[in-house]
TORLOVEX-267449 format. One record per residue (C-alpha): residue in three letters; x, y, z. Coordinates in steps of 0.2 Angstrom, whole numbers, plus 2048, in hexadecimal, padded with zeros to 3 digits. Each point is the difference from the previous one (the first is absolute). Layout:
BEGIN
ALAXYZ...
END
This chain:
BEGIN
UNK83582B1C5UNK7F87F27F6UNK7F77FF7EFUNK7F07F8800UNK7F57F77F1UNK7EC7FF807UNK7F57F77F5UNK7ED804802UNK7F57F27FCUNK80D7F77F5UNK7F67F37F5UNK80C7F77F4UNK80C7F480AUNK80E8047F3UNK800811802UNK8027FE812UNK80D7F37FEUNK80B80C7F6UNK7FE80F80AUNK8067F2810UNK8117FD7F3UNK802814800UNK7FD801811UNK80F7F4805UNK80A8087F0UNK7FC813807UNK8017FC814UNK7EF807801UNK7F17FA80BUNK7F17FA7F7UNK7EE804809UNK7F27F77F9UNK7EF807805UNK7F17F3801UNK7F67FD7F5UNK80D7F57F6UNK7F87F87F0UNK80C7F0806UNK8057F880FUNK813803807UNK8057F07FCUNK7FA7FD7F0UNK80A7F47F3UNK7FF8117F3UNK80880D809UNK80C7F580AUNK8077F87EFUNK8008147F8UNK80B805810UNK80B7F17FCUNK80C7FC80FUNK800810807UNK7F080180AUNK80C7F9811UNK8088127FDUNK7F280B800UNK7FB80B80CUNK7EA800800UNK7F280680BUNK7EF7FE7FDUNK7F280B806UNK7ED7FE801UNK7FC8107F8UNK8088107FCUNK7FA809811UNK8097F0806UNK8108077F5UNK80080E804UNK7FE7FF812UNK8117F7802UNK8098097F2UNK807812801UNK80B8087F2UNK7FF8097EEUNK7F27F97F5UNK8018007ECUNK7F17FB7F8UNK8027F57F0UNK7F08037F5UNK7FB8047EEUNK7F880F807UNK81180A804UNK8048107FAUNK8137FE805UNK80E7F67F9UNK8097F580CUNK80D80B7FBUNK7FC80D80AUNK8027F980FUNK80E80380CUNK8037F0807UNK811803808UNK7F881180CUNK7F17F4803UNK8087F3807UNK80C80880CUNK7F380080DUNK7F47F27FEUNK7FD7F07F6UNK7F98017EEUNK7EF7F97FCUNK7FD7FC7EBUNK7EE7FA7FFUNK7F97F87F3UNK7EC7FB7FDUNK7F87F17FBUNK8047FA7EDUNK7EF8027FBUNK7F981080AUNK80D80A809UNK80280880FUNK7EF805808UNK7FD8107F8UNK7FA806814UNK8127FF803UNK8068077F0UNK7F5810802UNK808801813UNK8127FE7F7UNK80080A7F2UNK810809801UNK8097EF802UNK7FB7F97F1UNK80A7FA7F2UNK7FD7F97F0UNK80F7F97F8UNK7FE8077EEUNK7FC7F47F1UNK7FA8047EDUNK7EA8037FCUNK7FF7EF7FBUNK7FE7F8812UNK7F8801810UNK8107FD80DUNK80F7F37FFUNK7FE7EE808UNK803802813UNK8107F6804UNK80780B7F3UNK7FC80E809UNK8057FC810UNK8107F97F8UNK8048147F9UNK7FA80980EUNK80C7F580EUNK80F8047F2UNK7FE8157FFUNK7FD7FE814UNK80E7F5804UNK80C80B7F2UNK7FA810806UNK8057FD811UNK80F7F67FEUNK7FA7F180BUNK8117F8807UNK7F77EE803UNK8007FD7EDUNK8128007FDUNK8017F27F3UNK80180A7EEUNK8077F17F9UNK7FA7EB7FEUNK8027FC812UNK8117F2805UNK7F47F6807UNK7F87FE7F1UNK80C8007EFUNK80A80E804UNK8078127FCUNK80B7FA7F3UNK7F77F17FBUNK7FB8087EDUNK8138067FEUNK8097F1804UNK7F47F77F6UNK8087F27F3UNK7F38017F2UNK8057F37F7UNK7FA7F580FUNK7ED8087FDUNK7F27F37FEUNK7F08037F3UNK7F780780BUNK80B810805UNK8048037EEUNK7FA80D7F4UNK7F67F67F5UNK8077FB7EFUNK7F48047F0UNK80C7FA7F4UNK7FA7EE7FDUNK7ED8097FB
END
C-alpha cells in the first residue's frame, strides 16, 4: 500500500515544486500527467522543491488513459465540485488492499469534467467559507497526504520530531538563549 499525489495538467511550477517537498515529506509517489504548463527541469519548480528533488519518487505520463493504464488502486478525486468532505473517507480500510491515488486537476480548470462525471462518488471537496472558489493546490495536496498518512498510520514517517540529522530532538530544550543572535529573537518594540 502506497499513497499517491497525481497532478492533472499542473500549470504553476511552484505548485508542483511544493507538492514534490510533500511528496519526499509524506513518502508518496507523485504522477504528473502531460500537458505540464513547465518543463520537468525548470529552474522554478526545482528551487520550490529545494534539495529534496534527488528524493522523490516521480513518473510522468502522456495522458491520463496513459495513467491509468499502468496504475490500479483507490482513486479520490480533489475538486471544487465534491459533495464529500475529505473527512469521510476511510483511508486506513482503503488502503489495506491496494495503493491510494489523491488526484488533483490543473490550477486554472480542474480535472476534466468527463472524468469527474465518471467519478462522482469519489469526489471530495475539502470544505472552505463562500468567499472562495478552492484552496491553492500545494496546499491541498499538502492536507490530503496528512489525513491519509495519519488515518493510516504509515510506519515510513517515523520522524514526529526535528530530525538528528538536522538540529535535533532536543535542539529547542537545550537551547542557551542567551547565545540567540537578532535574527532568532522576538523583536524588541521598545526603542519605538
Amino acid at each position: 500500500m502506497k499513497i499517491n499525489v497525481v497532478l492533472y495538467h499542473p500549470e504553476i511550477p511552484q505548485n508542483t515544486g511544493n507538492i514534490m517537498r510533500s511528496c519526499v515529506g509524506f513518502h508518496a509517489k507523485l504522477h504528473l500527467i502531460r500537458p505540464l504548463g513547465f518543463k520537468l527541469d525548470e529552474a522554478r519548480m526545482r528551487r520550490a522543491a529545494l534539495d529534496y528533488f534527488d528524493y522523490l519518487e516521480y513518473e510522468a505520463y502522456d495522458d491520463w488513459d496513459d495513467f491509468k493504464s499502468k496504475n490500479k488502486g483507490k482513486f479520490y478525486y480533489l475538486t471544487r465540485y465534491g459533495h464529500k468532505s475529505p473527512s469521510t473517507i476511510n483511508f486506513k480500510e482503503d488502503a489495506k488492499d491496494s495503493d491510494i491515488y489523491l488526484v488533483f486537476g490543473a490550477e486554472s480548470t480542474g480535472i476534466a469534467y468527463d472524468i469527474l462525471k465518471d467519478n462522482l462518488k469519489d469526489c471530495y471537496r475539502i470544505p472552505t467559507t463562500d468567499k472562495i472558489r478552492s484552496l491553492n493546490l500545494s496546499n491541498c495536496a499538502a492536507i490530503m497526504l496528512f489525513l491519509a498518512s495519519e488515518a493510516i498510520n504509515d510506519e515510513s514517517i517515523v520522524v514526529t520530531h526535528e530530525p538528528d540529522t538536522m538540529k535535533g530532538e532536543n535542539f529547542i530544550d537545550d537551547l542557551d538563549l542567551k547565545e540567540l543572535d537578532i535574527v532568532h529573537r522576538e523583536y524588541d518594540h521598545k526603542g519605538e
